[in-house]
C-alpha positions as CSV (number, residue, x, y, z in Angstrom):
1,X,47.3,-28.4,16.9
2,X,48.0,-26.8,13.2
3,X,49.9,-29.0,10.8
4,X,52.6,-27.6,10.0
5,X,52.6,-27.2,5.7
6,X,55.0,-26.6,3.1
7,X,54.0,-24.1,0.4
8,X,54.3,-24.6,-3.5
9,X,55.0,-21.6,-5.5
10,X,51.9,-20.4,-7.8
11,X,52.1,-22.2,-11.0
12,X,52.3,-19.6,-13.2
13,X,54.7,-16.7,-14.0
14,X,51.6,-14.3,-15.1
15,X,52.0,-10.9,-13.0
16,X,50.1,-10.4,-9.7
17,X,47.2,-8.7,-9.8
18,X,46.2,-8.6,-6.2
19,X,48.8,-9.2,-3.1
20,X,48.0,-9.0,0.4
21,X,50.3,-8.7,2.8
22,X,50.3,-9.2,6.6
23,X,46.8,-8.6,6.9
24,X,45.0,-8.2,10.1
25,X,42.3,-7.1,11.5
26,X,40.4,-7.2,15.2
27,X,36.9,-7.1,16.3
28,X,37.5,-6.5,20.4
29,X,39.7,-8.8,22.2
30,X,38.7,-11.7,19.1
31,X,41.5,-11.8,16.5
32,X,39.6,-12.3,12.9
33,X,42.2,-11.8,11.0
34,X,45.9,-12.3,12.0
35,X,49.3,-11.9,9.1
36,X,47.4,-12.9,6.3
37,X,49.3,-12.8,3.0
38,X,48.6,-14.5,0.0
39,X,48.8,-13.4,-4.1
40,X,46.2,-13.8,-6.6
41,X,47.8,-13.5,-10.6
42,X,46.5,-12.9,-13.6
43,X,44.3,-16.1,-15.0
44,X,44.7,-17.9,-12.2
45,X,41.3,-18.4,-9.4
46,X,42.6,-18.6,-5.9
47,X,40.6,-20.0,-3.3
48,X,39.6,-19.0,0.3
49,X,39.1,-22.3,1.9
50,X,37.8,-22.7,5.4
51,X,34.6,-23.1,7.5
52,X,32.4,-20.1,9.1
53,X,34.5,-18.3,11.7
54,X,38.1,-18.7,9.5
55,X,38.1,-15.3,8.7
56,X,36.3,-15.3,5.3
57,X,34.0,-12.9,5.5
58,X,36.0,-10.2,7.1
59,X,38.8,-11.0,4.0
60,X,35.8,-9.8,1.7
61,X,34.6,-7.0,3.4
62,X,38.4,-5.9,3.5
63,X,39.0,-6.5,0.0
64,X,35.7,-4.7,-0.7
65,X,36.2,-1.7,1.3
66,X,33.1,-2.1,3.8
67,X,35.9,-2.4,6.5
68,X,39.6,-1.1,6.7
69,X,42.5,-2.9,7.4
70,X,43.7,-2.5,11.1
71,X,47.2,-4.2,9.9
72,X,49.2,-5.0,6.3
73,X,49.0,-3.5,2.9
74,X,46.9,-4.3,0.1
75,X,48.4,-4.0,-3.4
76,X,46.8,-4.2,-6.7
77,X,48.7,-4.4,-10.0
78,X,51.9,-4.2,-7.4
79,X,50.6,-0.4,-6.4
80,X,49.4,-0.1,-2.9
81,X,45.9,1.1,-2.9
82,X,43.0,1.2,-0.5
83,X,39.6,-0.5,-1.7
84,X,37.7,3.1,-0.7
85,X,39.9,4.4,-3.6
86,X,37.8,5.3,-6.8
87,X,40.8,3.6,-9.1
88,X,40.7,0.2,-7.0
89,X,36.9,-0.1,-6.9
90,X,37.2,0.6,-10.7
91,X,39.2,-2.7,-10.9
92,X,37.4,-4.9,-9.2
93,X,34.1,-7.1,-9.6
94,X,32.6,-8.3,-6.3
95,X,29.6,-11.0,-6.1
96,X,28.3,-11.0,-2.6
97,X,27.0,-14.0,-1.0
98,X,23.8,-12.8,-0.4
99,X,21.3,-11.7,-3.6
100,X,22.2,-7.8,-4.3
101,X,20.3,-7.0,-7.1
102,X,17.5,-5.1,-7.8
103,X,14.0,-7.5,-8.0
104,X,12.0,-4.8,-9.6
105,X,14.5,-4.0,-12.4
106,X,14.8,-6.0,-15.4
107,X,17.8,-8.2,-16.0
108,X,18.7,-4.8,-18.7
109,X,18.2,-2.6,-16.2
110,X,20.4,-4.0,-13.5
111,X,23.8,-3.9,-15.5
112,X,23.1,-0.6,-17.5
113,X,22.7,0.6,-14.1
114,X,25.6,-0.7,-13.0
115,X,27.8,0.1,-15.8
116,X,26.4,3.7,-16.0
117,X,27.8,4.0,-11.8
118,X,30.9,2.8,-13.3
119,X,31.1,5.6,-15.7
120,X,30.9,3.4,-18.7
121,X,29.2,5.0,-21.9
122,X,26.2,4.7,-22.7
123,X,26.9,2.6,-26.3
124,X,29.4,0.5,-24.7
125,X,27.3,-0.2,-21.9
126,X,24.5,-1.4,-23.5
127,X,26.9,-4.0,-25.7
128,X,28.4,-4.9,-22.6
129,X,25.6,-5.6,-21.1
130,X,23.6,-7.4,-24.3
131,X,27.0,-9.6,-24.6
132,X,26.9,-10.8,-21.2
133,X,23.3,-11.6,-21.0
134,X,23.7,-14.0,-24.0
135,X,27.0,-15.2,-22.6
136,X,25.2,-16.0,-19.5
137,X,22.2,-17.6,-21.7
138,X,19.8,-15.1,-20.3
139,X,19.3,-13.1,-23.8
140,X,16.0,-14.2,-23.7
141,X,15.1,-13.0,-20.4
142,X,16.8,-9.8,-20.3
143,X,13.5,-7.5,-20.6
144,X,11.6,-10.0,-17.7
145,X,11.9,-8.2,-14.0
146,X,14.5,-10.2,-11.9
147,X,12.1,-10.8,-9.1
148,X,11.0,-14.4,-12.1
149,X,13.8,-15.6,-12.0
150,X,15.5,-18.8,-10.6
151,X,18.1,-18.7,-7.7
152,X,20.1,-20.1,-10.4
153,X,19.5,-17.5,-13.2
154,X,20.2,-14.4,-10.4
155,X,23.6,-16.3,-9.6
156,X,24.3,-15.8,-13.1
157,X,23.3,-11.9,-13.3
158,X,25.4,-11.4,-10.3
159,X,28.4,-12.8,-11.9
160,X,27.6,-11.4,-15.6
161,X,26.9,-7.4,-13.1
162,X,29.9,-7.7,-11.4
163,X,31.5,-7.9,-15.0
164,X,30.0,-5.1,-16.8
165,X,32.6,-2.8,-16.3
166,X,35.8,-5.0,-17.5
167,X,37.2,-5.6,-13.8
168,X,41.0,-7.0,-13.9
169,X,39.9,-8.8,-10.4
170,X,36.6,-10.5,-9.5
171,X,35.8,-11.0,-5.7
172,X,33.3,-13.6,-5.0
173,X,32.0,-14.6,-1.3
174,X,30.3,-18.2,-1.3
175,X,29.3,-18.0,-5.2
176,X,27.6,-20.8,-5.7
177,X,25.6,-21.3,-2.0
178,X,22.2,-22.7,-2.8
179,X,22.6,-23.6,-6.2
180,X,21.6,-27.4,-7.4
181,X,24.3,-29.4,-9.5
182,X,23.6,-28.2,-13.1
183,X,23.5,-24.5,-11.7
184,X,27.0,-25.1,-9.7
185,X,28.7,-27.0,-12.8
186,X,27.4,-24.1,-15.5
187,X,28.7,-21.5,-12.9
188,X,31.8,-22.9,-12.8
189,X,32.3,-23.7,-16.4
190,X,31.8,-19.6,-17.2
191,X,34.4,-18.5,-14.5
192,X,36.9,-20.8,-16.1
193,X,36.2,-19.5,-19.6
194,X,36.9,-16.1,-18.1
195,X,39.8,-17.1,-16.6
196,X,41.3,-18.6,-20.1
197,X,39.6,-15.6,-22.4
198,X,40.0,-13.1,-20.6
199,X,43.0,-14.0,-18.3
200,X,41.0,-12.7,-15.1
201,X,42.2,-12.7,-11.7
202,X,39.6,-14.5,-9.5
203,X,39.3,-14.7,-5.6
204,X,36.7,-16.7,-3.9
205,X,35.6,-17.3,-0.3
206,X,33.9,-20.9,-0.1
207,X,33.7,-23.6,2.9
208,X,32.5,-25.9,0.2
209,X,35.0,-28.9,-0.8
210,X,33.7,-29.9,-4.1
211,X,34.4,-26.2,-5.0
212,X,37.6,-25.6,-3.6
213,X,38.6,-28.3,-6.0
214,X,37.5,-26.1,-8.7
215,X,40.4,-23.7,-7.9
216,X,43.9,-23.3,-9.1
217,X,45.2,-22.8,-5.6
218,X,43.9,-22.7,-2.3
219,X,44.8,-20.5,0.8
220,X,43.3,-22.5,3.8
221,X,42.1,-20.5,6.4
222,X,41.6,-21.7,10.2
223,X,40.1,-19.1,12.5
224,X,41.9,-16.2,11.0
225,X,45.6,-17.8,10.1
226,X,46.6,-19.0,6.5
227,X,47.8,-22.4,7.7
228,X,48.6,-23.7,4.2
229,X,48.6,-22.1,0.3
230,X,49.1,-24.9,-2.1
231,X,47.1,-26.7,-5.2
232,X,43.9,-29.1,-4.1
233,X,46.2,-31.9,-5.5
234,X,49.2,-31.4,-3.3
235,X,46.8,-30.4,0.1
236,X,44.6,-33.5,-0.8
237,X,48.4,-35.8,-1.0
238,X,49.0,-34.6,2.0
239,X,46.1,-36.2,3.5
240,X,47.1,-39.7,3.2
241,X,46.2,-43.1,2.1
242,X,42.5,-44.2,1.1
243,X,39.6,-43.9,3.5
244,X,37.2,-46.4,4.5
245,X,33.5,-45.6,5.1
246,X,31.3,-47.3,7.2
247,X,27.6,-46.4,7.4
248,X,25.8,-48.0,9.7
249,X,22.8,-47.6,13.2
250,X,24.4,-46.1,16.1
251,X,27.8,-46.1,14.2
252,X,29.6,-44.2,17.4
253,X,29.2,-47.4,19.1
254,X,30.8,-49.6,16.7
255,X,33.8,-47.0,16.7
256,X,35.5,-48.7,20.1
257,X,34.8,-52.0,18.2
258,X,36.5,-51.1,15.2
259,X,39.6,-49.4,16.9
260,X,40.5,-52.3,18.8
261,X,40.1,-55.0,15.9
262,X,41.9,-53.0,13.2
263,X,44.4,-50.5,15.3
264,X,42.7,-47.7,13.5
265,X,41.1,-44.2,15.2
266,X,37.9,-44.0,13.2
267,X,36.1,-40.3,13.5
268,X,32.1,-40.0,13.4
269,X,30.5,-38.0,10.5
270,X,26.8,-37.9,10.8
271,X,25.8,-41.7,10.6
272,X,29.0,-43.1,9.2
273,X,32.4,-43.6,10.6
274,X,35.5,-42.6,8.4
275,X,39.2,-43.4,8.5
276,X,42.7,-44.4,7.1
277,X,43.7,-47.4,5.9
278,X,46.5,-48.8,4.0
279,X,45.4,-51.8,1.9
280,X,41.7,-50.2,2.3
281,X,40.0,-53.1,-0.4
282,X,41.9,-56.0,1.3
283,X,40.8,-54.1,4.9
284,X,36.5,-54.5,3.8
285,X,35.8,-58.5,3.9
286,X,37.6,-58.3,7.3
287,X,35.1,-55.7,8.8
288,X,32.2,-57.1,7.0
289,X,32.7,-60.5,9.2
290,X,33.6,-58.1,12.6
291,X,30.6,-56.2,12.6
292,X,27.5,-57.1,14.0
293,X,24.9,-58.4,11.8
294,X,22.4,-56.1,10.5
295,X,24.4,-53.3,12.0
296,X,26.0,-52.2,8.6
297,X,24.2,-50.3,6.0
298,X,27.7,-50.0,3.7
299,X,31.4,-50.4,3.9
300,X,32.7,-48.1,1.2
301,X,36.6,-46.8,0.6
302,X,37.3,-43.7,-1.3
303,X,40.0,-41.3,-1.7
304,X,41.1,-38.6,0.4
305,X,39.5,-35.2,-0.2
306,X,39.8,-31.5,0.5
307,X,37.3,-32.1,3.7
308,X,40.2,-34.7,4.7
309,X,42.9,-32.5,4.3
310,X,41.6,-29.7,6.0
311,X,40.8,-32.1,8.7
312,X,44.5,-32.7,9.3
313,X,46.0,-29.4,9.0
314,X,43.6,-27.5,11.4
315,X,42.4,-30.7,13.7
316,X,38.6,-30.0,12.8
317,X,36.2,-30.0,9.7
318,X,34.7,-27.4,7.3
319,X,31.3,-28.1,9.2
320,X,33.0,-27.2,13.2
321,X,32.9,-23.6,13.5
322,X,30.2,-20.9,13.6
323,X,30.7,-17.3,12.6
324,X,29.7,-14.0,13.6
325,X,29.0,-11.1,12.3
326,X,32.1,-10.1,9.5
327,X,33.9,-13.1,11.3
């Protein structure tokens, strides 16, 4: 059963760029998308969060126009446009999830040609595009063919191409999948320095906690439904008290053990057992003794996080759900 979640108002009073309301959309008898609504303003980076089959990636191909909305209106600069029109692509930047540039072209070649579809001239252009290859420390690379590059220097031309033309909203889908921790942490440093320079609007599919956290506010998806729209600090408050982790062999079987000693409902995540606790550091010692000996690889206690929070408003995790095609 869905929590049920109070709303914040966004933070800011900058204008909306992007609002979408009562959005839906159908694929047969399955719902994908049902009364979504949500506003994305100017400098601020919304968030998307929820796990394959939420509804994500038919959001994006709405937003994109690869599909057309069955239900609701989508309004950009508070004008209601559809994303076939020439003036709404014009405004927007989209990174896909999947690579989408062009191996065989050099890192040059892909936003001139880019910028030239967007109608940009040809002097600008090629500033534009010098300035965002140095921004996006790739200067020295920009005459090398893309197909040398890392996964984590093509994540970086994505973002810089979907730039090139000055969009007022940028649309990424999972923008940081398969990207190691220096790779995720520069990526996310640049879209922030947008967001402050530039004041860009910024919408972002992701099932990934650590960067939903990233994000000024987050619309949590669960299979199709906003079921909240708040800050990661007020969805992760909502989660509770401290959480206790137990790692340990066959940790499902010590779960019966643990309930009935402590009055808790612990819940299995790979090879660890997880739950609440009031008074979690005083709670440790106690298990420590309980357990069988040899059993426990760690007792740890943390605090709650986005993965909790989703947990409790939608009744399963960002890892449950599988998606299908556009779902």
């Amino acid at each position: 059963m869905l929590a049920a979640a109070q709303e914040t108002s966004p933070v800011s009073f900058a204008p909306e760029v992007l609002s979408v309301s009562e959005l839906s959309y159908r694929y047969g008898e399955r719902q994908a998308l049902s009364g979504l609504s949500f506003e994305v303003r100017r400098g601020e980076i919304l968030g998307l969060l929820g796990p394959n089959g939420a509804g994500k990636s038919t959001l994006f191909a709405l937003l994109t126009g690869m599909a057309r909305p069955q239900a609701g209106q989508i309004l950009l600069d508070g004008e209601p446009l559809s994303p076939e029109e020439g003036r709404f692509r014009a405004s927007v930047g989209v990174v896909f999830q999947r690579p989408s540039l062009d191996a065989k072209l050099t890192a040059r070649e892909n936003l001139e040609l880019v910028a030239q579809l967007f109608g940009v001239p040809r002097e600008d252009r090629r500033r534009r595009s010098a300035e965002l290859l140095s921004w996006m420390e790739l200067a020295d690379r920009a005459g090398d063919r893309v197909e040398t590059f890392s996964e984590g220097m093509k994540r970086r031309l994505e973002l810089a191409r979907a730039l090139v033309h000055r969009p007022r909203l940028l649309v990424m889908d999972e923008p940081t999948q398969g990207l190691d921790e220096g790779a995720f942490q520069k990526t996310w440093a640049r879209l922030h320095e947008l967001k402050r320079r530039e004041g860009l609007a910024v919408v972002l599919a992701t099932h990934r906690a650590d960067e939903a956290e990233q994000c000024d506010r987050l619309a949590v998806l669960h299979r199709g439904v906003r079921v909240a729209l708040d800050t990661p600090e007020a969805l992760r408050a909502r989660a509770g008290g401290d959480r206790v982790v137990v790692e340990a062999e066959a940790a499902a079987e010590l779960a019966t053990t643990i309930s009935a000693r402590f009055g808790v409902l612990p819940r299995l995540s790979g090879h660890a057992l997880i739950f609440e606790a009031e008074k979690a550091h005083e709670l440790v010692p106690r298990l420590v003794e309980a357990l069988p000996l040899g059993r426990v690889r760690s007792i740890s206690v943390r605090r709650p996080t986005l993965a909790d929070a989703f947990l409790l408003l939608t009744g399963t995790s960002l890892e449950e759900e599988k998606e299908g095609a556009l779902a």
